[in-house]
N, C-alpha and C positions, 0 to 999 in steps of 0.2 A: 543419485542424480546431482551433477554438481548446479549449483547454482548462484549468481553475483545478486549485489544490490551495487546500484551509485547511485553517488549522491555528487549532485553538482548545482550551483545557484544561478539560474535561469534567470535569463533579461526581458524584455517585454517584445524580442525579434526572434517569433519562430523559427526562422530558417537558419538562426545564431543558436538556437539551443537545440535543433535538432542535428545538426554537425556538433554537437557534444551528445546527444544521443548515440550518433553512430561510430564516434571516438570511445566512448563510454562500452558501446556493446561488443565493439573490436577488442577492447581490454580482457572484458569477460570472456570473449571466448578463445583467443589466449589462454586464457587458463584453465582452459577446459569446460566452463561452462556449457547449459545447455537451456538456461533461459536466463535474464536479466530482469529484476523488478527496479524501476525509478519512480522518482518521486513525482508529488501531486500535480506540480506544476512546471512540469517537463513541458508543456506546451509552449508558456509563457507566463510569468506570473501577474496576476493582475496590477501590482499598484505601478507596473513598467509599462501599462498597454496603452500609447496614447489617443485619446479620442474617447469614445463609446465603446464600450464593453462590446453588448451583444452585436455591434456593426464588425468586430473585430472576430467575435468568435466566428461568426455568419460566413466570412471573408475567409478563416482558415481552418475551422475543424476540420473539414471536408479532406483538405492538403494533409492536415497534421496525419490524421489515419494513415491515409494512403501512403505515405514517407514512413511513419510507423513500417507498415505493410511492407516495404521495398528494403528498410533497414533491416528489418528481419528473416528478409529471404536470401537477401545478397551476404548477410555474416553469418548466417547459419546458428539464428540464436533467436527462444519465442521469448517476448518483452512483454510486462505489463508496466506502464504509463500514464499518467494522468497528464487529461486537459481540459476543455472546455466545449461543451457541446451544444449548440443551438435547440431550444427547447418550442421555438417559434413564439418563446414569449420576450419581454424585456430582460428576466431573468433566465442564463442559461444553466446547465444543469452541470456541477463538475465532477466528469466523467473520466473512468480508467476503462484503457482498450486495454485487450489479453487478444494479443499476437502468437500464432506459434511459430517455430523454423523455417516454414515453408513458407510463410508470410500471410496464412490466410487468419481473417481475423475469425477469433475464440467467439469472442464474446464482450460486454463493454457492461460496467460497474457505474450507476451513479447514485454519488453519497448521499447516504441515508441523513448522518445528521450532520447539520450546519454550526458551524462554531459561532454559535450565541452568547459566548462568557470571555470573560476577562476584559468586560468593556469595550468588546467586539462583535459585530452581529454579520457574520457572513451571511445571512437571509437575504440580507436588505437587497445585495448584489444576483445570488444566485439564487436557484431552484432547488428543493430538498428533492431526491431521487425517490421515483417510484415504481421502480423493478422492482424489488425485495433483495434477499441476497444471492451470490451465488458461489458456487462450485464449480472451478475448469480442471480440466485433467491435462496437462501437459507432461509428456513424456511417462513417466510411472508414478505421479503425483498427484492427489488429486492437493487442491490450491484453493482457500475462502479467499475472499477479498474482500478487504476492509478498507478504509481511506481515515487518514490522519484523526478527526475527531473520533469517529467511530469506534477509536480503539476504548474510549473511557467507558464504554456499554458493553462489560461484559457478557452481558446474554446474547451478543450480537456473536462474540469466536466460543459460544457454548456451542450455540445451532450451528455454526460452522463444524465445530468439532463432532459433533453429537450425527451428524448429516455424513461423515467421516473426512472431512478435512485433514489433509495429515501435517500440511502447512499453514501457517495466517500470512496472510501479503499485505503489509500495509505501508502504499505508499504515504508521504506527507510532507507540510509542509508547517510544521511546529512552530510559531511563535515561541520567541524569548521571552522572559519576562521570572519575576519571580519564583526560584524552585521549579521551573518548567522543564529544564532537563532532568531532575530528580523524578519527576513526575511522569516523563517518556521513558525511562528506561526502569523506572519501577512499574508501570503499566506492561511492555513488554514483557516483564518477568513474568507478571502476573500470568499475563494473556498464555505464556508458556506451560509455564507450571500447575497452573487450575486446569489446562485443557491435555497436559502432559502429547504437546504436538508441538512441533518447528512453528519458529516466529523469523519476519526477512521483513524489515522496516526499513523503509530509502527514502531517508529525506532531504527536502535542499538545506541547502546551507550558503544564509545572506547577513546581512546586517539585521535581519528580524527575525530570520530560523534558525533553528540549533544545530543541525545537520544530525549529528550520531545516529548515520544508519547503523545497522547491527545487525546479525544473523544469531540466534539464540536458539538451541537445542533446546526437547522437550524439559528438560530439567531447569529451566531456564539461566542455563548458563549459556553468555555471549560466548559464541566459538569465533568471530571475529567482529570488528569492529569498527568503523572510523572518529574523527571526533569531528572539529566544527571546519575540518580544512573544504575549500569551495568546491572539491573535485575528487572523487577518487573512488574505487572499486574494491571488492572484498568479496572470495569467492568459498563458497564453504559446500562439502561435500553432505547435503542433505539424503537419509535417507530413512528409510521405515524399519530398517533392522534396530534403528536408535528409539524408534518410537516404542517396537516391542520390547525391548530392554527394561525399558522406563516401566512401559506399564504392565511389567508382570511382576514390579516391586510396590508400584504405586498405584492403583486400577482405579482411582477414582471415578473414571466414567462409568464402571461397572458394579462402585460403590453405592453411586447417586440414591438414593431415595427421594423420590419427587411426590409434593402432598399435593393433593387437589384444592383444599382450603386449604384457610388460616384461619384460626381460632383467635379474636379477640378479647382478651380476658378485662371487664374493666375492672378498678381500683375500686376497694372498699375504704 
């Protein structure tokens, strides 16, 4: 199943980033694709949204899906997406919709953890998600879904993997700053290679994200790439015959040994 990511840097005018949505998903399917993952804040990104937040999300979540929805059935291509979801409180919840080809909506992801670090507290603004996580199956794949921080929590793409994920979808929206792309594309390897399953990361890319979406094989080797340009697609043929390859050399999921405790030893 072939599959895109893009990555493009989002202004604070829905209906501006969602005509790079549907430029975006016309590319992928182009070349064959059969679903598109984008980044977190495909909707709109916050620090561009003028006025009140949740008066904003209130105003267009509702639109954003339903455009999702129509982009997906008129290119013939299922998108997973982040934006922002009215949670009916002050804080709304930011949420990834899972579209398939037909346009009907999968299902909708909202992030577990909030990026509390680097002398940033996304909390303040949003809502920490209370689905738990999930599994879609589009086309012959089934697809975890994770969102930007979520990737630092390993045990978050174990139970993806472990549940059988054959993919992690993480879209995001990475802050720069020190060793921060070191830290994104060494985390991806990771999330690859520990769970020996495809990783498809789409992120924007502004004057404060790093962009490098990437598509990484279980081995976690990138099979394609972008770096920090504002716009652009990358379409890689994902499949399960790479997955079996991998793990009949490397079976660590079948290696696992899982203990019920831990044994504290104290110091003498």
């Amino acid at each position: 199943m072939k599959i895109s990511v893009g990555q493009l840097n989002p202004s604070g005018d829905m209906t501006e980033n969602l005509a790079t949505v549907r430029s975006l998903a016309e590319e992928g399917k182009a070349d064959g694709a059969e679903l598109i993952i984008l980044p977190e804040e495909s909707m709109f990104t916050v620090r561009h949204v003028q006025g009140d937040l949740a008066a904003a999300v209130d105003a267009n979540w509702t639109t954003f899906v339903q455009q999702l929805s129509f982009i997906a059935a008129e290119v013939g291509i299922a998108i997973i997406a982040g934006g922002y979801e009215s949670s009916g409180e002050e804080r709304p919840y930011n949420t990834l919709v899972i579209v398939d080809s037909s346009g009907k909506i999968v299902d909708t992801y909202r992030k577990l953890h909030l990026y509390d670090a680097f002398s940033y507290q996304e909390s303040k603004r949003i809502k920490p998600g209370d689905g738990g996580l999930k599994i879609v199956q589009l086309g012959e794949l089934n697809i975890g879904v994770l969102t930007c921080y979520d990737l630092r929590f390993p045990e978050l793409a174990r139970a993806l993997a472990s549940q059988g994920a054959d993919l992690l979808s993480v879209p995001a929206a990475w802050f720069k700053g020190d060793h921060k792309i070191e830290h994104w594309e060494t985390l991806l390897r990771a999330r690859a290679i520990e769970n020996t399953c495809w990783v498809a990361a789409a992120g924007t890319s502004s004057t404060n994200t790093v962009g490098h979406s990437a598509i990484l094989d279980p081995m976690g080797i990138p099979v394609a790439y972008l770096d920090d340009e504002p716009r652009g697609v990358v379409t890689v043929d994902v499949t399960r015959r790479r997955i079996d390859e991998v793990r009949e050399f490397l079976p660590v999921l079948k290696n696992r040994r899982l203990a019920s405790t831990v044994e504290i030893v104290p110091a003498h």
